[in-house]
N, C-alpha and C positions, 0 to 999 in steps of 0.2 A: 123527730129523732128516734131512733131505734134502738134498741138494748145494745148492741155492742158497739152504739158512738159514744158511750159512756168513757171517762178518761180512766177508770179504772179496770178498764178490758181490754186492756195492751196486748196487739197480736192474733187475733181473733179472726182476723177479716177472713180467713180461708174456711171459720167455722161457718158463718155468715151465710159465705156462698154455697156452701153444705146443707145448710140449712133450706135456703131458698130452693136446690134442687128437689129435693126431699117434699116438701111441700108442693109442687109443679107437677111428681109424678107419685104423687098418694091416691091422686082419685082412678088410677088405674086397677082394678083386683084381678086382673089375669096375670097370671093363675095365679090361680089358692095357694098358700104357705100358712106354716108353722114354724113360729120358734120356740124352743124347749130346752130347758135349764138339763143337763146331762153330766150329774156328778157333782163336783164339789166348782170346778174350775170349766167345766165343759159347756159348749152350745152348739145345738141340730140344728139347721136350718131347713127343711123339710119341704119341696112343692112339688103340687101335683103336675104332672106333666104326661097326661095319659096320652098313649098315642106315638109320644116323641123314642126314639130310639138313642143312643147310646152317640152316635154319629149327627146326631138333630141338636143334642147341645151341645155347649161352650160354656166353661167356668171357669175365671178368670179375675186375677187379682190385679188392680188398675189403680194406682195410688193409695189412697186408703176405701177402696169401694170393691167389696164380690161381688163382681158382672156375670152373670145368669141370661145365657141368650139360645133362644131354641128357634130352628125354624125349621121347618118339614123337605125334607127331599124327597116329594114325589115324582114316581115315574110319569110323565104325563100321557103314556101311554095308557094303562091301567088304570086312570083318573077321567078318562075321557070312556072309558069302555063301564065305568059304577053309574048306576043309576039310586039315587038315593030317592026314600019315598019321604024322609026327613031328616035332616044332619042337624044332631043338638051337641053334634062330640067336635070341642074347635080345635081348628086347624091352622090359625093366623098363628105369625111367629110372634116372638113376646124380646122383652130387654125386662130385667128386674135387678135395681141396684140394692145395696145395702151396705151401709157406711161404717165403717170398723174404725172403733176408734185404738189407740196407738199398745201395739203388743199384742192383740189379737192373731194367733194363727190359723192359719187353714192348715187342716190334719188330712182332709181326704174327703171323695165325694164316691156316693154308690148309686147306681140303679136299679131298683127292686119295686115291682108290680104298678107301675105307674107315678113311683114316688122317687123322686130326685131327692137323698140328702147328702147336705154339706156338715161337716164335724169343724165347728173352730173352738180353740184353747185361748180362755183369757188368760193371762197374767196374773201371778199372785197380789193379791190385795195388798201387801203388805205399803205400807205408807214412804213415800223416797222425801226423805228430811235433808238438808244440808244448810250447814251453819257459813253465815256469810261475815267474814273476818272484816271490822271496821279499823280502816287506820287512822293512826293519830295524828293532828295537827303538827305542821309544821312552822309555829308559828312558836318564839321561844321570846324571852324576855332580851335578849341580842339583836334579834333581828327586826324587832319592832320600830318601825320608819327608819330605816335601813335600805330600804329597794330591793330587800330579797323579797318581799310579801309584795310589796305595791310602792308606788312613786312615791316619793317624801314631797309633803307638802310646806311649803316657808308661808309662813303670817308675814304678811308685809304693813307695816304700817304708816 
């Protein structure tokens, strides 16, 4: 049994599966990130992306996930004429998700010296309360074994 077969986690199953992605693509670290608390309400999300150009990514808002996708457009021209005497700077393309949970915005994304960030806006904290109005029984001292409430039952002896 798993924490959200529990009867008291009504609805959850979409978290579930959120979850299980998240754990399947953790043990990737390409590329490096930062995330950084920015202000009272605010968060950077920060990766390095040396190399990539402006046109190399994709940022992209996908249900509740910012999808982060780089891949290189080299001329293969110009890739066939480099002679490297050793390449430690990567050039594989990458996918990097990150799960937004509900009211989170995305404000804007920059490129400056190798550092891709994204700006998102939480939600104010403030607590959403709502009072759930219980109605009263329709059950009165008239209609007791009546056949409004349920079948009258006869003792037969």
């Amino acid at each position: 049994m798993t924490l959200f077969e529990s009867p008291f986690l009504l609805g959850f199953e979409q978290f579930e599966r959120t979850l299980n992605r998240i754990a399947k693509s953790a043990g990737d670290g390409y590329p490096p990130y930062n995330i950084e608390q920015i202000g009272e309400n605010g968060i950077r999300i920060t990766i390095a992306v040396a190399g990539f150009t402006k046109d190399d990514l994709d940022v992209a808002l996908e249900d509740n996930q910012l999808v982060i996708r780089g891949k290189h457009r080299v001329d293969a021209e110009e890739d066939r004429n480099r002679v490297f005497l050793h390449r430690g700077i990567a050039a594989r393309q990458f996918q990097r998700a990150f799960v937004l949970a509900d009211g989170i915005e995305v404000r804007g994304a920059s490129l400056d010296n190798g550092l891709l960030s994204i700006d998102l806006a939480r939600p104010d904290a403030a607590g959403i309360s709502r009072k759930i109005e219980i109605k009263g029984s329709t059950m009165t001292p008239q209609n007791v074994g009546t056949g409004a409430i349920g079948p009258r039952i006869k003792a037969t002896g």
